[in-house]
GUDREN-989514 format. One record per atom (N, C-alpha, C): residue in three letters; atom name; x, y, z. Coordinates in steps of 0.001 Angstrom, whole numbers, always signed. Layout:
REM residues N
{ALA,CA,{X,Y,Z}}
...
//
This chain:
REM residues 87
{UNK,N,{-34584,+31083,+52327}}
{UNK,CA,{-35670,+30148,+52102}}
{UNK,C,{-36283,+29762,+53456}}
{UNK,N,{-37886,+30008,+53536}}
{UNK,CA,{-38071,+29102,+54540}}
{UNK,C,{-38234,+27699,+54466}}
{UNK,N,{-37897,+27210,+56518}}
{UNK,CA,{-37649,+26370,+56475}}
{UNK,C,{-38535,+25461,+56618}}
{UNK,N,{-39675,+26116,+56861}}
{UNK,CA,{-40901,+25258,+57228}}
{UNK,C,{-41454,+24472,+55807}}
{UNK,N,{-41226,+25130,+54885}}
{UNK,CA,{-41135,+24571,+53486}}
{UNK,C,{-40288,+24013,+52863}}
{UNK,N,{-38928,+23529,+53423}}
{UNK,CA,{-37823,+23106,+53032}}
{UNK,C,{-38026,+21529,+54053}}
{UNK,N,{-38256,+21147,+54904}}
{UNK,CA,{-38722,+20170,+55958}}
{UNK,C,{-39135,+19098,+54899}}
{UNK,N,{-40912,+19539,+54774}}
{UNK,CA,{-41401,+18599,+53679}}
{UNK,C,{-41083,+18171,+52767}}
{UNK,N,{-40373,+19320,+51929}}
{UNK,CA,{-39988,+18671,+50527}}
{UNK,C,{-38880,+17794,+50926}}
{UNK,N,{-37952,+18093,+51639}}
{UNK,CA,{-37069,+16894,+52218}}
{UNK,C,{-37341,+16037,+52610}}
{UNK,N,{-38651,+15291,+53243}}
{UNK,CA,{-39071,+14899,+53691}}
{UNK,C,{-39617,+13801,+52482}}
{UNK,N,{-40257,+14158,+51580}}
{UNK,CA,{-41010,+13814,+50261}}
{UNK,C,{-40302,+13477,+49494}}
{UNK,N,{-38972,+14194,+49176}}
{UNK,CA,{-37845,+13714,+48347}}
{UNK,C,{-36921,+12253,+48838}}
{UNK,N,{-36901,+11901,+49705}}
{UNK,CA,{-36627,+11036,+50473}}
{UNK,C,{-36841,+9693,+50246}}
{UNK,N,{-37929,+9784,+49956}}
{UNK,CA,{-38860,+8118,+49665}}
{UNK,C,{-38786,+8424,+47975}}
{UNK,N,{-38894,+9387,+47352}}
{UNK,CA,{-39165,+9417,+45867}}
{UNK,C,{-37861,+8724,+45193}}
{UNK,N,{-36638,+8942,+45851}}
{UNK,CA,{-35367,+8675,+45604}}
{UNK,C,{-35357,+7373,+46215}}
{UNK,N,{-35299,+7316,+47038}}
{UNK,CA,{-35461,+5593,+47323}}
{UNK,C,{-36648,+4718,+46282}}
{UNK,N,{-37049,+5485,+45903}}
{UNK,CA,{-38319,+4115,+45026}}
{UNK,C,{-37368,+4422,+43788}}
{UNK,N,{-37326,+5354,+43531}}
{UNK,CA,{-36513,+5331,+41712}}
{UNK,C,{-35331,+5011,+41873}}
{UNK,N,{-34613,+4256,+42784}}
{UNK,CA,{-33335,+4075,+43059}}
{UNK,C,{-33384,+2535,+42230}}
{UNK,N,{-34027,+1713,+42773}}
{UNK,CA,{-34000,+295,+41900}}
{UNK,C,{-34272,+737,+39956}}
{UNK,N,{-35445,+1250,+40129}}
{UNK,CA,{-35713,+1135,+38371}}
{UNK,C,{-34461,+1578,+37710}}
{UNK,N,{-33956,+3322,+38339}}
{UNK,CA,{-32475,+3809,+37806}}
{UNK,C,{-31320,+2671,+37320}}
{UNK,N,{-31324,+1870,+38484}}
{UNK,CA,{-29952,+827,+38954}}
{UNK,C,{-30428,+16,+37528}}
{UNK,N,{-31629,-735,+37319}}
{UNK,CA,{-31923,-1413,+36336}}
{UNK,C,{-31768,-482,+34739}}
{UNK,N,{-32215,-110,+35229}}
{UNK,CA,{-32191,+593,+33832}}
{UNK,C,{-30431,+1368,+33203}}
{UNK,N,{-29426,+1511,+34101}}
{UNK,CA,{-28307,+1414,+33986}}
{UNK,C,{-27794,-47,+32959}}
{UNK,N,{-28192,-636,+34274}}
{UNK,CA,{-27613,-2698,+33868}}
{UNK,C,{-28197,-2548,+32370}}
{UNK,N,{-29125,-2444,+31876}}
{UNK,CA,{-29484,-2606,+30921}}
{UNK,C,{-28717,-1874,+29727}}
{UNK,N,{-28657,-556,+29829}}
{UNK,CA,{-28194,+707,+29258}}
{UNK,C,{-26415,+29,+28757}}
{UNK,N,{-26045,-525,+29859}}
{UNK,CA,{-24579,-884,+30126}}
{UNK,C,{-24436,-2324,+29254}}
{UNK,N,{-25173,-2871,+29318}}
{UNK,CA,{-25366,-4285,+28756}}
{UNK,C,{-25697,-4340,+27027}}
{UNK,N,{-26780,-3201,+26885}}
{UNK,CA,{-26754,-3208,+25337}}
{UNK,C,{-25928,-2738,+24478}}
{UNK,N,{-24738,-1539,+25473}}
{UNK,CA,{-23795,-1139,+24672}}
{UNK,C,{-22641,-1969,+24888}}
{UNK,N,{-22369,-2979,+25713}}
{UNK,CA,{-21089,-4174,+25472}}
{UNK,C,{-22050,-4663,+24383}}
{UNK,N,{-23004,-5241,+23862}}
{UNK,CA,{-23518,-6457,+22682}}
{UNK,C,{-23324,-5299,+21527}}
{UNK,N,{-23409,-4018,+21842}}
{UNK,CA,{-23394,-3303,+20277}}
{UNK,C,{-22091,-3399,+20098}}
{UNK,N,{-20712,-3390,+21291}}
{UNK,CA,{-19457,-3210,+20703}}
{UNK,C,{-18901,-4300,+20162}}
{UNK,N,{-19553,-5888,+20879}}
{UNK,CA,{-19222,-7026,+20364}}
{UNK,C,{-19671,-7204,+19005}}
{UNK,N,{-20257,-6753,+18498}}
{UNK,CA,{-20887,-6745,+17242}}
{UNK,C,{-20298,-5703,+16105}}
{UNK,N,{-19998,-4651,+16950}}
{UNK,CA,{-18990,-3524,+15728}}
{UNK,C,{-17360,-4332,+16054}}
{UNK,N,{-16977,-5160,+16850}}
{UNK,CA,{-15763,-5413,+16999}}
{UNK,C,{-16021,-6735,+15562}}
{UNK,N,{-17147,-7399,+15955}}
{UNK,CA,{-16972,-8636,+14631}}
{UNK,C,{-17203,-8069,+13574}}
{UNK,N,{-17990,-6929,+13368}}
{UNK,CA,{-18046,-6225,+11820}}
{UNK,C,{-16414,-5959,+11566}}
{UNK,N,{-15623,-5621,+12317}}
{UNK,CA,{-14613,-5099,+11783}}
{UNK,C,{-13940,-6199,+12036}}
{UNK,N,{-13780,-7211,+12287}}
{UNK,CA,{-12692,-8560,+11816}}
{UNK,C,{-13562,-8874,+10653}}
{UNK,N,{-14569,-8914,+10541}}
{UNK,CA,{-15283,-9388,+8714}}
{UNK,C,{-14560,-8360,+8051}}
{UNK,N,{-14487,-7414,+8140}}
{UNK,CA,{-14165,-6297,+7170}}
{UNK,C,{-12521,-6452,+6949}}
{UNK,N,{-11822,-6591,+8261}}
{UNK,CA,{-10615,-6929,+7791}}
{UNK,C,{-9727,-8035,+7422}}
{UNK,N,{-10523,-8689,+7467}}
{UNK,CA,{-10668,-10794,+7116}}
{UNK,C,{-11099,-10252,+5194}}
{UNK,N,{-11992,-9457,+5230}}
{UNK,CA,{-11989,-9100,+3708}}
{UNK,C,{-11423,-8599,+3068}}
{UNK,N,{-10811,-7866,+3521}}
{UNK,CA,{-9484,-6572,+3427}}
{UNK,C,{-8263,-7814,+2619}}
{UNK,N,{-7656,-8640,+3619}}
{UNK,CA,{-6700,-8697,+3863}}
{UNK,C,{-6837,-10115,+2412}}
{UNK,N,{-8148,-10634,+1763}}
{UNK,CA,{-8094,-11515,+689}}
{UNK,C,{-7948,-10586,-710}}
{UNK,N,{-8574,-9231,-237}}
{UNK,CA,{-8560,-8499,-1695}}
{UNK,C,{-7375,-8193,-1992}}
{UNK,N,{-6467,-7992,-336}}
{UNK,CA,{-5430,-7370,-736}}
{UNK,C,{-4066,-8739,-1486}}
{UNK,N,{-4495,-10194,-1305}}
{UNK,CA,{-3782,-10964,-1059}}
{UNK,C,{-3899,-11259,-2937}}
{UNK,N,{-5530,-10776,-3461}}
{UNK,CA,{-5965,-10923,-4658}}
{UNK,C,{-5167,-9866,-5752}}
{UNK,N,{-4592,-8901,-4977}}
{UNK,CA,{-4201,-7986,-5826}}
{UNK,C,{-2751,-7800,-6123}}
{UNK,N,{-2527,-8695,-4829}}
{UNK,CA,{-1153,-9061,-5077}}
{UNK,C,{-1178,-10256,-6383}}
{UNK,N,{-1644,-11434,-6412}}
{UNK,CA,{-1539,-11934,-7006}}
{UNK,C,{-1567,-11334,-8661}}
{UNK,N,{-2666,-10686,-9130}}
{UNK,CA,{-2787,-10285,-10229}}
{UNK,C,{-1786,-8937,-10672}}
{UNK,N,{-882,-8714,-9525}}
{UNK,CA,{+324,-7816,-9741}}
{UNK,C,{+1692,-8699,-10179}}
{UNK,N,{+1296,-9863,-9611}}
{UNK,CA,{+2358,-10909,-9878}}
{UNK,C,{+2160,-11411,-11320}}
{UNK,N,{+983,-11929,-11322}}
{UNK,CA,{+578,-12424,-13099}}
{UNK,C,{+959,-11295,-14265}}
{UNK,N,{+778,-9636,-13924}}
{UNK,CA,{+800,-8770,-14610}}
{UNK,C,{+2520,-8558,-14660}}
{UNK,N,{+3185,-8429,-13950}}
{UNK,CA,{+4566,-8587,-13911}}
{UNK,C,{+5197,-9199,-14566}}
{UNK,N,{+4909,-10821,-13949}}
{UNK,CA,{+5518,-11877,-14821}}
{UNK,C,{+4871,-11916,-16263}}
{UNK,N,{+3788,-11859,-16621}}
{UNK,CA,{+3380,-11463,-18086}}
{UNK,C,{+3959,-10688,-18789}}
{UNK,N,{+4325,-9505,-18075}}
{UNK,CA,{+4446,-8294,-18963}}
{UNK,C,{+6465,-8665,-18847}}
{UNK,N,{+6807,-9254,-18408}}
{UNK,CA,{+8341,-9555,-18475}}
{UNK,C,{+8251,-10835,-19671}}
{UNK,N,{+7311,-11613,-19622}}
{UNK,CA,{+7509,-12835,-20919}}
{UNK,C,{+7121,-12323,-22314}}
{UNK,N,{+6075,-11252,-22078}}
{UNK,CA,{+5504,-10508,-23587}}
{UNK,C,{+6771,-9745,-24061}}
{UNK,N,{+7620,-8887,-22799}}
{UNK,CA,{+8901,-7885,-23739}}
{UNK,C,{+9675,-8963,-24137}}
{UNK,N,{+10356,-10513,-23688}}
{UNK,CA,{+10977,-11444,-24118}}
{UNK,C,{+10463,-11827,-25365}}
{UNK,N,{+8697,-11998,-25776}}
{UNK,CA,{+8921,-12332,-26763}}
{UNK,C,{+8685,-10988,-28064}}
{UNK,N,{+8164,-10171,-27385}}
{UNK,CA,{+8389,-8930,-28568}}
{UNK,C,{+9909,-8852,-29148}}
{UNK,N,{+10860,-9044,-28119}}
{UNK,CA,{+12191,-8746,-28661}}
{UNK,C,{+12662,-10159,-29418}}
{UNK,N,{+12400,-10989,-29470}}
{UNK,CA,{+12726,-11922,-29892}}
{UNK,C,{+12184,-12411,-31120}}
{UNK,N,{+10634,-11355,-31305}}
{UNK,CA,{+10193,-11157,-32589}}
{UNK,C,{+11341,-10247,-33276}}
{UNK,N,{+11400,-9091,-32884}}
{UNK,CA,{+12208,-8063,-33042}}
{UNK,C,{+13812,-8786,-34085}}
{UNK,N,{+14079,-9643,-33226}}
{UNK,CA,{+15393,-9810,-33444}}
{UNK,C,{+15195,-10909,-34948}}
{UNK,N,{+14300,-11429,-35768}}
{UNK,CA,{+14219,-12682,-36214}}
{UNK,C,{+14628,-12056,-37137}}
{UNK,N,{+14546,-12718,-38149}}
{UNK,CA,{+14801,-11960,-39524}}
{UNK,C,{+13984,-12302,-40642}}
{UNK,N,{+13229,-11418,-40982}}
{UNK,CA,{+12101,-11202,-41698}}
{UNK,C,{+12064,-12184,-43524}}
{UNK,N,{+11316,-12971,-43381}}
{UNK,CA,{+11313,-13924,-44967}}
{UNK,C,{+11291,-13278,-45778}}
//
C-alpha cells in the first residue's frame, strides 16, 4: 500500500474517532441502562408469576384436602348405609 495515501486517511480517521467517541460512550450508557430496567421488570414479572404460582398451588392443595376428607366421610357413610338393615 502506498504510503502517501495511508498518511491522510490516518490523519482523517483520527478526529472522526475522537468526535464519535462521546455519542458511542452515550449511546452505550443508554443501551446498558435500558437493559438493567428491562431485567428489573422481567425479574418482577416473574415474582408476580410465582407469588401466583405458589396461591394456585396452595388452592389445590386445599381442594385435595376437602376431596380426601370428603371422599373418606362419603365411604363411612356408604358403609354404614351398607351395614343397616333394610325395613
Amino acid at each position: 500500500m502506498d504510503l502517501g495515501i495511508l498518511v491522510p486517511v490516518i490523519g482523517v480517521s483520527i478526529p472522526v474517532i475522537a468526535l464519535l467517541r462521546t455519542p458511542l460512550r452515550q449511546w452505550l450508557q443508554h443501551k446498558d441502562r435500558r437493559l438493567e430496567l428491562e431485567a428489573g421488570m422481567a425479574a418482577e414479572k416473574a415474582a408476580q408469576y410465582a407469588a401466583k404460582t405458589e396461591r394456585l398451588e396452595q388452592r389445590v392443595a386445599v381442594l385435595e384436602r376437602i376431596l380426601t376428607d370428603r371422599g373418606t366421610q362419603l365411604s363411612d357413610e356408604i358403609e354404614r348405609l351398607r351395614d343397616r338393615p333394610l325395613n
